[in-house]
C-alpha positions as CSV (number, residue, x, y, z in Angstrom):
1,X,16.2,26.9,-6.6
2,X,14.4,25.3,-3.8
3,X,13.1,22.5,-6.0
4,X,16.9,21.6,-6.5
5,X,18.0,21.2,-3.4
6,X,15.2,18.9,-1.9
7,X,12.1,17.2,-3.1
8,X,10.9,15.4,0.0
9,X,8.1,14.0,-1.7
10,X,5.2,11.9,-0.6
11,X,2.5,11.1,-3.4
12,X,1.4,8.0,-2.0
13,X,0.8,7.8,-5.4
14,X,1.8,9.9,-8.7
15,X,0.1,8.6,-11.5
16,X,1.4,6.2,-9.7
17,X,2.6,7.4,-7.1
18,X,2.3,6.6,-3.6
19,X,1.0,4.4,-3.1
20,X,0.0,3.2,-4.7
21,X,-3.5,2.5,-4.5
22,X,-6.0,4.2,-3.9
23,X,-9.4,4.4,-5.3
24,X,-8.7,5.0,-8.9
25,X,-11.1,5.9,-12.0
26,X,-10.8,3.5,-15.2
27,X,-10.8,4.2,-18.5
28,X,-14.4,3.3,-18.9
29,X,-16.8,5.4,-17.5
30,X,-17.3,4.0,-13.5
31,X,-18.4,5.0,-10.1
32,X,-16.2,7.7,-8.5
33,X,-14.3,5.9,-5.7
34,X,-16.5,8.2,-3.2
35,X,-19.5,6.4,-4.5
36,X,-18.5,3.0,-4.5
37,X,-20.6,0.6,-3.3
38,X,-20.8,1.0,0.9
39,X,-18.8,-1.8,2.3
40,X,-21.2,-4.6,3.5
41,X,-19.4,-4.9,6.6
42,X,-21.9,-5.3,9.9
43,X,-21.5,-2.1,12.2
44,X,-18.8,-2.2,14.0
45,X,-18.8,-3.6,17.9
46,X,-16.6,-3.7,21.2
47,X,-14.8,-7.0,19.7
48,X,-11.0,-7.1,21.7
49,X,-7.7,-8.5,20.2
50,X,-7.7,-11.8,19.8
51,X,-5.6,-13.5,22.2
52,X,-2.2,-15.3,21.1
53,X,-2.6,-18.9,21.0
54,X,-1.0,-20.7,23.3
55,X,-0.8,-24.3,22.0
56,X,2.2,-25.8,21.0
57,X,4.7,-23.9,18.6
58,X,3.3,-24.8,14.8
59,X,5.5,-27.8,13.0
60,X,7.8,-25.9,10.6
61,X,6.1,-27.9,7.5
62,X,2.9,-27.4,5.9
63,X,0.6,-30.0,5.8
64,X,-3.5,-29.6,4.8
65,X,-6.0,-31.8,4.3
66,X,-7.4,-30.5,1.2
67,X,-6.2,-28.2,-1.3
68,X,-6.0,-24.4,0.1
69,X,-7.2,-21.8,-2.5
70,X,-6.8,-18.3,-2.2
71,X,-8.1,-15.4,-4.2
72,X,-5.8,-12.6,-5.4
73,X,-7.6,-9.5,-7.1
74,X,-5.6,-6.7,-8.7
75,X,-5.7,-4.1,-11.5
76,X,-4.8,-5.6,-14.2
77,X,-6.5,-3.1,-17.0
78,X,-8.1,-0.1,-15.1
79,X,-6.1,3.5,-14.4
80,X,-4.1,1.9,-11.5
81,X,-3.0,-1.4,-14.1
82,X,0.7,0.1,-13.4
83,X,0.8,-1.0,-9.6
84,X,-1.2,-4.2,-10.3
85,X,2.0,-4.6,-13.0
86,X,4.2,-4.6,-9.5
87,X,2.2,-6.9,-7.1
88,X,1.4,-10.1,-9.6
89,X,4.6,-11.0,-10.0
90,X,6.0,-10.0,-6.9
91,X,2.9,-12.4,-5.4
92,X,4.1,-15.3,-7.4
93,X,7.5,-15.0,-6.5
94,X,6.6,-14.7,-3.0
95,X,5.3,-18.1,-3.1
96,X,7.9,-19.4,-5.2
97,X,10.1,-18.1,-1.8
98,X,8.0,-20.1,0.1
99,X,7.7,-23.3,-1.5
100,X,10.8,-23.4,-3.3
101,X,10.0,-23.9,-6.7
102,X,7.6,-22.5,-9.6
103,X,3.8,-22.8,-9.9
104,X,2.1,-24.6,-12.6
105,X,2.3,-21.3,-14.6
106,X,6.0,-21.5,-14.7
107,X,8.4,-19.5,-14.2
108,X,6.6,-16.2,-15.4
109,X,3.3,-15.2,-14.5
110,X,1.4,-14.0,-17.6
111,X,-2.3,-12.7,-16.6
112,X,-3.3,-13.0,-20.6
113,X,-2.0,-16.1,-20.2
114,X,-3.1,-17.6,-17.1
115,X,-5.4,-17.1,-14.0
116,X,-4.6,-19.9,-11.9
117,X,-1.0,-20.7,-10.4
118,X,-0.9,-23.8,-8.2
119,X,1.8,-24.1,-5.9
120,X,3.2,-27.0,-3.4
121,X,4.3,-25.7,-0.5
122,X,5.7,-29.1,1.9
123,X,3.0,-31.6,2.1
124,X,-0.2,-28.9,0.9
125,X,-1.3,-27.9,-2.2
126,X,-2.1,-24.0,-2.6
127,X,-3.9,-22.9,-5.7
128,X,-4.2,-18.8,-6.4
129,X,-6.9,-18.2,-8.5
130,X,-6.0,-14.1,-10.1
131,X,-9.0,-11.8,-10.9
132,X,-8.8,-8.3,-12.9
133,X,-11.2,-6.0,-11.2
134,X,-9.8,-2.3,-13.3
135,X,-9.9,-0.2,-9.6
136,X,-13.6,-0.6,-10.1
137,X,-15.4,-1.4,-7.1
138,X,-18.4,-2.7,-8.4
139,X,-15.8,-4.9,-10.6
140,X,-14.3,-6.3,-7.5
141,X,-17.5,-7.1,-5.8
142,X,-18.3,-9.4,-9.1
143,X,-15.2,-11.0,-8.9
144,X,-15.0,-11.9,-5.2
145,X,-18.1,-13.0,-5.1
146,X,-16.8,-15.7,-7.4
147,X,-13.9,-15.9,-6.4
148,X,-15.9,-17.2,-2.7
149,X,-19.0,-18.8,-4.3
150,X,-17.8,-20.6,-7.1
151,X,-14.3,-21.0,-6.4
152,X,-14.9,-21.5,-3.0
153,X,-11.2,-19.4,-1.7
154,X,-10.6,-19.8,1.7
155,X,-8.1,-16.4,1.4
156,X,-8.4,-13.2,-0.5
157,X,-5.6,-11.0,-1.2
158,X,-5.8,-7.4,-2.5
159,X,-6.4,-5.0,-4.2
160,X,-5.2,-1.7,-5.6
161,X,-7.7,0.6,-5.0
162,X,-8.6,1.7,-1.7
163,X,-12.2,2.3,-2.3
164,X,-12.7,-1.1,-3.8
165,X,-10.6,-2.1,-1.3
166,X,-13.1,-1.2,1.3
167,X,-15.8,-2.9,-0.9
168,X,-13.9,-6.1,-0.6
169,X,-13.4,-5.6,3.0
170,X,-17.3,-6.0,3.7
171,X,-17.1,-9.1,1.7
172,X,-14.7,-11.0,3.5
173,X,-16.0,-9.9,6.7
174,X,-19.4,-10.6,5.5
175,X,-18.0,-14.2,4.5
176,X,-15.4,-14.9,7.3
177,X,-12.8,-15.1,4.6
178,X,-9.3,-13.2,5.7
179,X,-8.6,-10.5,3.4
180,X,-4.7,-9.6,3.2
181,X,-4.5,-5.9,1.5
182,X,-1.8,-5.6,-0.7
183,X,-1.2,-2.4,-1.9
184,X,-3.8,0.0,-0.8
185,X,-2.9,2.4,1.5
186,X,-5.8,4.3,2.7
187,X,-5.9,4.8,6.9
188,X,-9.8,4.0,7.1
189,X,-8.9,0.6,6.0
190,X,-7.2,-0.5,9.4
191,X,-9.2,2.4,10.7
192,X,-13.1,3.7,10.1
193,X,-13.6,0.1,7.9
194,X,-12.2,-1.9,10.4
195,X,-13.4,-5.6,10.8
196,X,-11.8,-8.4,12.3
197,X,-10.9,-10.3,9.0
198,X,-9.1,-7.4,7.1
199,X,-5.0,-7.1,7.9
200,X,-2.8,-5.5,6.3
201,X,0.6,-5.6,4.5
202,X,0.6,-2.2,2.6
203,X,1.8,0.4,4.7
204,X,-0.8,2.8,5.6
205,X,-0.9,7.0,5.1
206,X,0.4,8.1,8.6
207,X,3.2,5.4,7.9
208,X,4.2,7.7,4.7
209,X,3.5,11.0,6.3
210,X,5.7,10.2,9.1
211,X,8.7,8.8,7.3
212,X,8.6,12.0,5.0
213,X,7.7,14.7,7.7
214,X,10.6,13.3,9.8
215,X,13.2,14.6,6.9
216,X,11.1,17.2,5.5
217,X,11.0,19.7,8.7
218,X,14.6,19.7,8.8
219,X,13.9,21.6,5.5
220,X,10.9,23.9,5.6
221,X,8.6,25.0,7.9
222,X,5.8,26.0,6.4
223,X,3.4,24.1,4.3
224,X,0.0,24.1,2.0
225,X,-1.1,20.6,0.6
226,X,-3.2,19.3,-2.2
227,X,-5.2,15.8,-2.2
228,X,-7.7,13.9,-3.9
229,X,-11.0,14.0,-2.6
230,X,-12.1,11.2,-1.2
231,X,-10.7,8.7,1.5
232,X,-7.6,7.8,0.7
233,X,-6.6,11.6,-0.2
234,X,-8.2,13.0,2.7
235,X,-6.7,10.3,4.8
236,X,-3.0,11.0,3.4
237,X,-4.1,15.3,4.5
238,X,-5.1,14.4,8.0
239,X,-1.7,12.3,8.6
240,X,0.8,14.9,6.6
241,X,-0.9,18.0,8.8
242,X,-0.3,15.9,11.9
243,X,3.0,14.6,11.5
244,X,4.8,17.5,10.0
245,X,3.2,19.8,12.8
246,X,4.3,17.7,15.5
247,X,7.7,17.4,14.0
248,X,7.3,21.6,13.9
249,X,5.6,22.6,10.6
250,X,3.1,25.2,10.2
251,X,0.4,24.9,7.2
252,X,-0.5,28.0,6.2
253,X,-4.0,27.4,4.2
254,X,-6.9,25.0,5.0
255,X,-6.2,21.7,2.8
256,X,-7.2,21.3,-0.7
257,X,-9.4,18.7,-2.0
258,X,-9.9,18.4,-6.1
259,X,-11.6,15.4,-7.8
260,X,-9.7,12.4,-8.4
261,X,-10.9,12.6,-12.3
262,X,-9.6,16.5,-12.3
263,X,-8.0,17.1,-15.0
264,X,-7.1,21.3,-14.9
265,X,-5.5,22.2,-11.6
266,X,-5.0,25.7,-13.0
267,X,-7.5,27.0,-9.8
268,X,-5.9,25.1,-7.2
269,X,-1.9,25.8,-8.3
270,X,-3.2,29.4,-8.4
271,X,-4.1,29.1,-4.3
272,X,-1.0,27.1,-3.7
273,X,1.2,29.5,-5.5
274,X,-0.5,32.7,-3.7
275,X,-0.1,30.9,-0.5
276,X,3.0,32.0,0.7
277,X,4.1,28.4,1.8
278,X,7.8,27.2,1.3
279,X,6.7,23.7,0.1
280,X,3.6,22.1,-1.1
281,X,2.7,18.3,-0.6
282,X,0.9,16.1,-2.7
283,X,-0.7,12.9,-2.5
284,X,-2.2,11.6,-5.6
285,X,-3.0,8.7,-7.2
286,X,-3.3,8.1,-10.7
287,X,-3.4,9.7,-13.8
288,X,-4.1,13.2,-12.4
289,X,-0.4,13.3,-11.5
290,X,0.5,14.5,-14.8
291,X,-2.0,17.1,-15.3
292,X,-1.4,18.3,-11.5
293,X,2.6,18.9,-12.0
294,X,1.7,20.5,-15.4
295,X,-0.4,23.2,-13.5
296,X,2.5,23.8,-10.9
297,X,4.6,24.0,-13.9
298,X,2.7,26.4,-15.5
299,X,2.0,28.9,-12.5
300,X,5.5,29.0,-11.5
301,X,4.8,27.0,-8.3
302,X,7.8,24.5,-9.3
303,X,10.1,27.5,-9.7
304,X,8.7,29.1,-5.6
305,X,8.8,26.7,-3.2
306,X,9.9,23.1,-3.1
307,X,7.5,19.7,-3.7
308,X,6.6,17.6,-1.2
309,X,6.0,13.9,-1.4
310,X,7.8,10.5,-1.2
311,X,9.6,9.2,-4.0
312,X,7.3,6.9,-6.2
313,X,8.3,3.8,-9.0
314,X,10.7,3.6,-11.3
315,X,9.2,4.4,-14.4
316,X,7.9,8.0,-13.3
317,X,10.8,9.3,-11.7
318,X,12.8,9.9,-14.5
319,X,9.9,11.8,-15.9
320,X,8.9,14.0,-13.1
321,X,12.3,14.4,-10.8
322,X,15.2,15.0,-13.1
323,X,15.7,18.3,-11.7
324,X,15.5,16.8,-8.3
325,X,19.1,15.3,-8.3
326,X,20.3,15.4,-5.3
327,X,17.4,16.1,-2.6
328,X,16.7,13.6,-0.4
329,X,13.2,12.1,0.9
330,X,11.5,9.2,1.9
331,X,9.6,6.5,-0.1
332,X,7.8,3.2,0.8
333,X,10.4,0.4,-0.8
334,X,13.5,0.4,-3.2
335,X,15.2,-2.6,-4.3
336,X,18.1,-1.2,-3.5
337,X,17.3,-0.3,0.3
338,X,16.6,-3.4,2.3
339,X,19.5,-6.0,2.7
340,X,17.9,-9.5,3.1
341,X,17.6,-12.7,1.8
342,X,13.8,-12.3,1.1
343,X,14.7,-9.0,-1.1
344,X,18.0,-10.3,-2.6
345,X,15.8,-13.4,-4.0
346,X,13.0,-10.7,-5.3
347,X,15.9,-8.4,-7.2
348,X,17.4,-11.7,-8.5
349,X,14.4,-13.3,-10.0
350,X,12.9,-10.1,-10.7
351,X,15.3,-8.8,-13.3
352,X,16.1,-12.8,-14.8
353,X,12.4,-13.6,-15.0
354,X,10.9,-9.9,-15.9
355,X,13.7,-8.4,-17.0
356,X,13.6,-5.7,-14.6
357,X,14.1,-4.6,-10.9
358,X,11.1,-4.6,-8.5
359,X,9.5,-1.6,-8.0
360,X,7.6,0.3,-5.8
361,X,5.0,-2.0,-4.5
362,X,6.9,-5.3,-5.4
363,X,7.6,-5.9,-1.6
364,X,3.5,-5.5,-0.5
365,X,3.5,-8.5,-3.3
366,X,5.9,-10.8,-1.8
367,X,4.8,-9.9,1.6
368,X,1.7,-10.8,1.3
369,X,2.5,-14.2,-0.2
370,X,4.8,-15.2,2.3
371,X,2.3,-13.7,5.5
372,X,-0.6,-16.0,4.4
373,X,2.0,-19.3,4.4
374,X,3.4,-18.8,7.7
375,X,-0.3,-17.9,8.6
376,X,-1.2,-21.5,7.3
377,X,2.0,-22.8,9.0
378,X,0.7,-21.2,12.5
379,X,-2.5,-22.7,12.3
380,X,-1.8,-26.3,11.2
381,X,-3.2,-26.0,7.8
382,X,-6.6,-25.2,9.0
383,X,-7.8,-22.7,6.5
384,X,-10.7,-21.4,8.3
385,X,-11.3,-17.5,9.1
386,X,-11.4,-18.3,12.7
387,X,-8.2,-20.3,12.9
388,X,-6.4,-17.2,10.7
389,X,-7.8,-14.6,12.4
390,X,-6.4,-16.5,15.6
391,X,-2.8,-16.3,14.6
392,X,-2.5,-13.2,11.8
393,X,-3.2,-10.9,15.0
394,X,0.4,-10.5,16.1
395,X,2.4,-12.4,13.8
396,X,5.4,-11.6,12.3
397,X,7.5,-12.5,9.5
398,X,10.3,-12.1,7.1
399,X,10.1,-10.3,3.8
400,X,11.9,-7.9,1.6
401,X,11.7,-5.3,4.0
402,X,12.9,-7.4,6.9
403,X,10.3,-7.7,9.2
404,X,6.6,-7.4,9.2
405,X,4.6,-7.3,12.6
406,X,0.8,-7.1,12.5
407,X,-0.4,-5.2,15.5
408,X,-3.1,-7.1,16.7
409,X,-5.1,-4.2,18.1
410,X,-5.5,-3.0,14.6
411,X,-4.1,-5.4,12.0
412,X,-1.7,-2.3,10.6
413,X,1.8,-3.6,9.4
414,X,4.7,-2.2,11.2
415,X,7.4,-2.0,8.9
416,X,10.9,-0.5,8.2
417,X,10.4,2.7,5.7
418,X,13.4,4.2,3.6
419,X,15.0,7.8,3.4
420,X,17.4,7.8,0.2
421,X,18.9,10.3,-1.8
422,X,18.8,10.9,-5.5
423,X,21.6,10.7,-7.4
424,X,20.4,10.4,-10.8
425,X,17.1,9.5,-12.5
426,X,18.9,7.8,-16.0
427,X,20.4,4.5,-14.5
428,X,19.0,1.5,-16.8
429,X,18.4,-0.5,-13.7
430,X,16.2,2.2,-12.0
431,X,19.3,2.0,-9.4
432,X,18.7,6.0,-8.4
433,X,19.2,6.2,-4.5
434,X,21.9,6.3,-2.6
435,X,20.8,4.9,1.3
436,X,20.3,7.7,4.1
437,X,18.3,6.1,6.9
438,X,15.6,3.5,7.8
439,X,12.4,4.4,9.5
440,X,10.0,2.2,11.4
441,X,6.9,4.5,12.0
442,X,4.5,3.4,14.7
443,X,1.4,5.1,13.6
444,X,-2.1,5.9,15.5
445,X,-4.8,3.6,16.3
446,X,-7.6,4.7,13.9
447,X,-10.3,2.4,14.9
448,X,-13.7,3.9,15.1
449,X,-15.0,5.0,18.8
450,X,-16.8,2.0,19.3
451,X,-13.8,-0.4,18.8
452,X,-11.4,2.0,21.0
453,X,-11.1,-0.3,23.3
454,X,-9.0,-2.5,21.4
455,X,-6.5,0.2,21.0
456,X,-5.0,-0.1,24.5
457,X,-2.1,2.1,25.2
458,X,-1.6,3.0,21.7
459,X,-2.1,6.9,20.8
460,X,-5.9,7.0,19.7
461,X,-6.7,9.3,17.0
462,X,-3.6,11.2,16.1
463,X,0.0,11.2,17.6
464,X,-0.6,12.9,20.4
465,X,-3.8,10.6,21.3
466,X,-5.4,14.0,22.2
């Protein structure tokens, strides 16, 4: 059986799965992602990299003025609460990493229990103030709005959702406040919503779709692929049909599209199963996931041809991949992958403070703690947008997946990604893998047309740049 031997999956998102974040429903009735509110961003002009700054090399201490406040937003209740569950207290150790001791919350971060964490970091004092906004877009406009007018942040860091990511994109750009976007993994974010103060730890979807095609060619050569429809889905389509066909796929049917709130995929397993393809790749995020495998379940599509898509967190792979012992495919982060210092203090504290290993998006956490530090390091303390923007284009740093480079055409995050192997799926610790490879995809520029100048002699549009 097919399925047996390899499951090179990529869900960027399975009910959690891949990644994580994208725009998700919530439990209470909301705006589809596809009609959130249109990012307030201005129209995008010719606006070129800024250039590196060439003053003296930053002191290694921290020192401010006054104290810095920053603004992290997350789901804490909403359909994509799971992934939030990964990046608060992955964040808080991340700036325990930085400043060497706890925050004022202590040693655990308990959102019931606290929505302010104040940290002292050498000589400057750095308050996070946490916000719930449940993947709801017109939630996270509320609560960055406060988070800027009231509590006056000078940094925002988030969230899970890619469409209310892209609401709080406009925002920040709309405010001069740099926004760090940790998890969400949409393309248009460092692409078609593109603004000078948006960067970027979360990987993005050609990032996925090119660690996974890489392996999953060797495999199978033809494909069909199912996404949710809106950007984040259709993103994760365009980048899956370009990498796997440049690595020497074929897909045999046009892409389908369903509605993220879809909840019988008995029409669309029906096209995949009739489509004569050797595997089928999904990208989903949230709940669906379930109802989705179900359906492939159900019309024998499990049992024809193989699955698709990047491993996801620790809690659903035991429920969805016990009969994919022993394949091999790519995912995003694994505790067990990188070997660091950043990533052996995130295991350690992880499992004594939480009682359990990081998962999937623990790193985007951590990462983006630590990259808005060394950005206030860089700059001298001086919080404002222009003197971040200055040095967060280009930087690089050390986290739990060794190192991070923002590419300053685009503010993507170059990072390493993970092939592993399955060994089993009922290890207590979530310790699954066994290690295969490291990747370090270098995706397309994606900026709109009028912004292509910025994209220099990177490929513009696709892989091939044509």
């Amino acid at each position: 059986m097919k399925m047996l031997r390899t499951l090179a999956f990529l869900v960027v998102a399975a009910s959690l799965v891949l990644a994580a974040c994208a725009p998700a429903a919530t439990p209470t009735p909301a705006p589809e992602p596809t009609q959130a509110p249109e990012p307030t961003a201005v129209p995008p002009t010719e606006v070129p990299p800024t250039e590196a700054p060439t003053a003296e090399p930053a002191p290694t201490g921290l020192t401010c003025a006054e104290p810095i406040k920053v603004g992290l937003i997350t789901d804490a209740s909403g359909a994509l609460a799971i992934y939030g569950a990964h990046i608060l207290p992955s964040f808080m150790l991340g700036m325990e990493y930085v400043a060497g001791a706890a925050g004022s919350a202590g040693e655990t971060f308990d959102f019931k229990a606290a929505q302010e964490n104040t940290f002292k970091v050498d000589d400057c004092e750095i308050i996070v103030y946490v916000r719930d906004d449940g993947s709801n877009p017109e939630n996270t406009a509320t609560v960055a709005r406060e988070l800027i007018d009231v509590q006056k942040v000078n940094i925002l860091v988030g969230t899970v959702s890619s469409g209310a990511t892209a609401t709080l994109q406009g925002i920040a750009n709309e405010s001069k406040i740099p926004l760090i976007v940790a998890p969400a993994a949409a393309n248009d974010i460092t692409g078609a919503n593109f603004n000078e103060y948006t960067f970027r730890v979360s990987r993005n979807n050609y990032q996925d779709a090119m660690n996974e095609c890489a392996y999953l060619t060797k495999q199978y050569k033809t494909f069909i692929q199912i996404a949710p429809d809106y950007a984040f889905g259709r993103g994760s389509a365009a980048a899956f049909r370009d990498a796997c066909t440049l690595d020497g796929g074929t897909f045999v049917a046009d892409d389908i599209f369903a509605p993220l709130d879809t909840t019988d995929f008995t029409t669309y397993m029906e096209q995949i199963a009739n489509s004569g393809a050797e595997s089928y790749i999904v990208s989903w995020a949230g709940g669906g996931f379930v109802p989705l495998m179900q359906a492939a379940k159900d019309q024998g599509v499990t049992d024809s041809m193989a699955l698709g898509a990047t491993f996801i967190d620790n809690t659903l792979m035991p429920v969805w991949y016990g009969n994919a012992v022993g394949s091999t495919s790519g995912i995003l982060y694994h505790y067990s992958a990188p070997k660091n210092a950043a990533n052996d203090f995130l295991v350690a504290q992880s499992k004594a403070r939480y009682g359990k290993n990081p998962d999937l998006f623990a790193a985007d956490g951590m990462n983006a703690a630590i990259m808005l530090v060394e950005a206030l390091k860089l700059s001298g303390g001086d919080a404002t947008g222009e003197a971040l923007v200055k040095v967060m284009e280009g930087m690089s740093f050390e986290g739990p997946k060794g190192t991070i480079q923002i590419r300053p055409e685009d503010h993507v995050a170059i990072q390493d990604m993970y092939i592993l192997k399955l060994l089993n799926v009922t290890d207590p610790d979530a310790n699954f893998y066994e290690y295969i490879d490291t990747t370090r995809p270098e995706p397309p520029c994606l900026l709109p047309e009028a912004l292509k100048g910025r994209c220099g002699s990177l490929p513009y549009g696709n892989l091939s740049g044509k």
